[in-house]
N, C-alpha and C positions, 0 to 999 in steps of 0.2 A: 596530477591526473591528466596531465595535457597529453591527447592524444587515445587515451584508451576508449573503448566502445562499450556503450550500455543498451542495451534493450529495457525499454518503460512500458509495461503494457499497461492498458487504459492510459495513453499518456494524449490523448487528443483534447483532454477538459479537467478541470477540478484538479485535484492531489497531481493527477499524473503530469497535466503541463506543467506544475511548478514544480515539479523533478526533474523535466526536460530542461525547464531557464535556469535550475539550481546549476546543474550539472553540465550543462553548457555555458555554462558563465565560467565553468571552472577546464574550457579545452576540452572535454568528452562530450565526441563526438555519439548523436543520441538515433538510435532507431524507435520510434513509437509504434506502439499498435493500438488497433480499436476497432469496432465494427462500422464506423460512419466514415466514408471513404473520405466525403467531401468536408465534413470536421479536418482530420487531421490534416489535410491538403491547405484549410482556411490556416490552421496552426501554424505553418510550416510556411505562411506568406507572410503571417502576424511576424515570425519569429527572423526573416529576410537570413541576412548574412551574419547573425551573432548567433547561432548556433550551426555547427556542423547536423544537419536533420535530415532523415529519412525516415518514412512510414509506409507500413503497411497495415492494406484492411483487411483483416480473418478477423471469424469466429474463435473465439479462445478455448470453444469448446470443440472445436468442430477436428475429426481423426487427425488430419493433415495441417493444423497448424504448429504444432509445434518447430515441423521439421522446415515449413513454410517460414519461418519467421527468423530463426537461427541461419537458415541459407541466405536471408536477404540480408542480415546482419555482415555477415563475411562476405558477399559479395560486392555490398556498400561500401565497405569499409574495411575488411581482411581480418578482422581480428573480434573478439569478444572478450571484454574484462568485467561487467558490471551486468548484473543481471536484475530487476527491480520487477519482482510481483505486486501489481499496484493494481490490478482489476479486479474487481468483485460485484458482487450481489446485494441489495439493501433490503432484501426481500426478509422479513422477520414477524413472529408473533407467536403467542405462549404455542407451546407444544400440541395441547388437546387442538388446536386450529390450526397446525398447519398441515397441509396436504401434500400426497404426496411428489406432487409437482413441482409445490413451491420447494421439497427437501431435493427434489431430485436437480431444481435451476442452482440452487445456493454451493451443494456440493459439487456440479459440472464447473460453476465459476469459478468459484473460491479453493475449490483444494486439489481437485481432480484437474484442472488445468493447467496451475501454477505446477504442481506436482510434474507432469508430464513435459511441459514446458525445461523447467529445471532439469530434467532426465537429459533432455535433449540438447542444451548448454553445457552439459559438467565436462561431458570431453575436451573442449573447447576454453574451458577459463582454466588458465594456470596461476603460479606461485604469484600473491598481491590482488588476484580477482575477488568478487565479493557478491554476495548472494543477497539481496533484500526483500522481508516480505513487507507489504504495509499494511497491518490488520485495525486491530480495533483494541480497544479499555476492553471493550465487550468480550473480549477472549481470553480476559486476565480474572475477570469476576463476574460473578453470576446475577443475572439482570432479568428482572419481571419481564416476558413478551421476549426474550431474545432467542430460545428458539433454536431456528437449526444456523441460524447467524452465529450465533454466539457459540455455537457447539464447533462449528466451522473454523472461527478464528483462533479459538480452543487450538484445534487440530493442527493449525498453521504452526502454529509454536512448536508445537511436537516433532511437524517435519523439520524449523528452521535445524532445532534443538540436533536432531539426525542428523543433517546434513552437516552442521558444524564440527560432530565427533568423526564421521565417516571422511570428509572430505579436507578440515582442516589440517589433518598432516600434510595432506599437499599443499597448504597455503591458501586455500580456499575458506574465507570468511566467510559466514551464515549468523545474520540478524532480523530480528522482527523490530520493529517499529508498533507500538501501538499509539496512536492518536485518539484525544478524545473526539467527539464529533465536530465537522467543520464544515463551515457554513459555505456548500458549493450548491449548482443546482439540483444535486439530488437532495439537500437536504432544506431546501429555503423555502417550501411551502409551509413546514412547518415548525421553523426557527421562533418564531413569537409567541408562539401558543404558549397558554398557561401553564400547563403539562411540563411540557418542554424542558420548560425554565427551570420549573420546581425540579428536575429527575438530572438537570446538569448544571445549569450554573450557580444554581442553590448548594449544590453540592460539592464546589469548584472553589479549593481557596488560593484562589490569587485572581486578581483583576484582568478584566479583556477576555479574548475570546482565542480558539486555537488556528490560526489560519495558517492557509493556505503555505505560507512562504517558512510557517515553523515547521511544519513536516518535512519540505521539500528540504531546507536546511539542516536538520537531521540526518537526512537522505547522503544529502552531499558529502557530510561528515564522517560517514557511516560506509563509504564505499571508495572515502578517500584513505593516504598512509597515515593520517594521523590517528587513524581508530584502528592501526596497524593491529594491535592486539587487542582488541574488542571482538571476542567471536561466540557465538550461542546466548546471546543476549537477548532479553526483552526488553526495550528500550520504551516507557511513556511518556508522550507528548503529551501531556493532559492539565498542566497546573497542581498534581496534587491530587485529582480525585479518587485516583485509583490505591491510596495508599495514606489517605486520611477520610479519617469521619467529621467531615468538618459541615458546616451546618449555617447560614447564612443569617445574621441577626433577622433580617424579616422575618425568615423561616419560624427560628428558635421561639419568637417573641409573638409569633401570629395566635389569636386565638381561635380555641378549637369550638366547632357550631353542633 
């Protein structure tokens, strides 16, 4: 991988910096984006001279980022091979509550972005490039409160699934990542709650939790040659949950009140 160029969007915090040190640890050179100028800028001092790093700060939704983001790609760096839809929306809750605001932010970040983003890289990545979304469990199976989240990550699979038949003749790999939830700031207010625990790690057979450095390492593998022929995949980072009914002896053995 030494040498080729990624674009990490949301790559300033959470999931997306540890696909930037994934993939800079492995020689690919990284472009990030994000909306907080002065984040990715803090990243990119955190990170000194072990990553080849450039960022830019757009809106993901906003007309003019796509073409904004892929230009500064090439002119950083001259090339594009690795393309990593990593920015989204955590905005979720049962369907009769959500509005149409919150449908109209989830769809601007989550599929209409990456979508148009991808449009605007496919020229661009040839024969060994690789396409990655990183969604969610939440888009593999159907979840109490998930909403237009979970209808969204749904949808992510559908495009990876498109782009892998359209574009892999040319060499161009298309994979989803789905992770189960991981413990970053979006999600550590409400990690300990009772709720929580019963809805994922009760439901989670195998010990620990999914972090930060197993997605990112997924990522790396996934967009390196050794996953030369891995392409239209759903890939879960989850322990299991999404593909077992497993059931945690507290759970099984709690009495009912």
């Amino acid at each position: 991988m030494e040498g080729k160029v990624a674009i990490v969007t949301g790559g300033g915090g959470g999931i997306g910096a540890g696909i930037v040190r994934a993939l800079g640890a492995k020689g690919v050179k990284v472009v990030a984006t994000g909306r907080n100028e002065g984040k990715l800028a803090r990243f990119g001092e955190e990170l000194g001279s072990s990553v080849a790093y450039s960022s830019i700060a757009v809106d993901a939704t906003s007309d003019d980022a796509p073409k904004a983001i892929v230009e500064h790609a090439l002119e950083k760096f001259g090339r594009l091979d690795i393309l990593v839809n990593n920015a989204g929306s955590f905005n979720f809750g049962p369907v009769h509550s959500t509005t149409d605001d919150m449908l109209d932010e989830v769809l601007g970040i989550s599929l209409r972005a990456p979508f148009r983003l991808t449009r605007e890289a496919l020229p661009h990545l040839g024969q060994g490039s690789s396409i990655l979304f990183v969604g969610s469990t939440w888009g593999i199976y159907g979840t109490p409160g998930g909403g237009a989240y979970s209808a969204v990550k749904a949808a992510q699979i559908g495009l990876m699934q498109t782009l892998a038949a359209e574009y892999g003749p040319q060499g161009v790999r298309s994979n989803y990542i789905a992770p189960t939830v991981v413990r970053t700031e979006m999600t550590d207010a409400f990690w300990d709650l009772d709720f929580f625990r019963r809805t994922n790690h009760e439901l989670t057979p195998f010990p620990g939790e999914c972090t930060v450095e197993d997605v990112a390492n997924m990522a790396a593998f996934l967009a390196s040659d050794l996953a030369a022929f891995v392409n239209g995949q759903t890939i879960a980072v989850d322990g299991g949950i999404s593909t077992t009914r497993y059931l945690a002896p507290e759970a099984v053995n709690a009495e009912r009140k």
